[in-house]
C-alpha positions, 0 to 999 in steps of 0.5 A, spaced: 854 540 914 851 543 908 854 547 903 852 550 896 856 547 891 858 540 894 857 534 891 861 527 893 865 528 899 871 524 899 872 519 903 879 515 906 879 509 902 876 511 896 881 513 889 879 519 885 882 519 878 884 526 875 881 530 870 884 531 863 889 533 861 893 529 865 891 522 868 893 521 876 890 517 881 889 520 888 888 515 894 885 518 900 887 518 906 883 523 911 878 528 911 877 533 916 870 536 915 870 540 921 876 545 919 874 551 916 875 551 911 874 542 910 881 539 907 882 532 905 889 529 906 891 523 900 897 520 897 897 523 889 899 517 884 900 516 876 898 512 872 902 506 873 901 506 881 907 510 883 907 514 889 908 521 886 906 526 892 903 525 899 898 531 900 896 533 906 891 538 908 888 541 901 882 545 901 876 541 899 873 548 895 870 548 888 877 547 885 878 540 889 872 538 883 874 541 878 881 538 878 879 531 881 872 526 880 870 520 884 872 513 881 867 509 880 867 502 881 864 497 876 864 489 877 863 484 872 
């Protein structure tokens, strides 16, 4: 299913770092694509590695991109 607009989709697993001005980590849980509107379900860390929330369905529309961006892994 393609949306205008859409760039990565989250995947369960995959951690997504916050955008400035606060640094927290979400590690996703599930994504439900066939729902309208998609939502992502992910357990909201700081920067420490405390559980700070489990959020389960929130929309995946533009603000999800805005707020959060793909953590990218580097080895070496």
């Amino acid at each position: 299913m393609a949306r205008s607009g859409l760039k990565t989709l989250p995947k369960p697993g995959e951690v997504w770092l916050s955008c400035p001005p606060y640094l927290m980590m979400a590690r996703i849980v599930d994504v439900d694509l066939a729902s309208e509107p998609p939502v992502v379900s992910y357990e909201l860390h700081d920067d420490d590695g405390s559980l700070l929330q489990a959020v389960e369905h929130a929309t995946l529309d533009g603000g999800w991109w805005r707020t959060f961006q793909r953590l990218e892994p580097r080895f070496g």
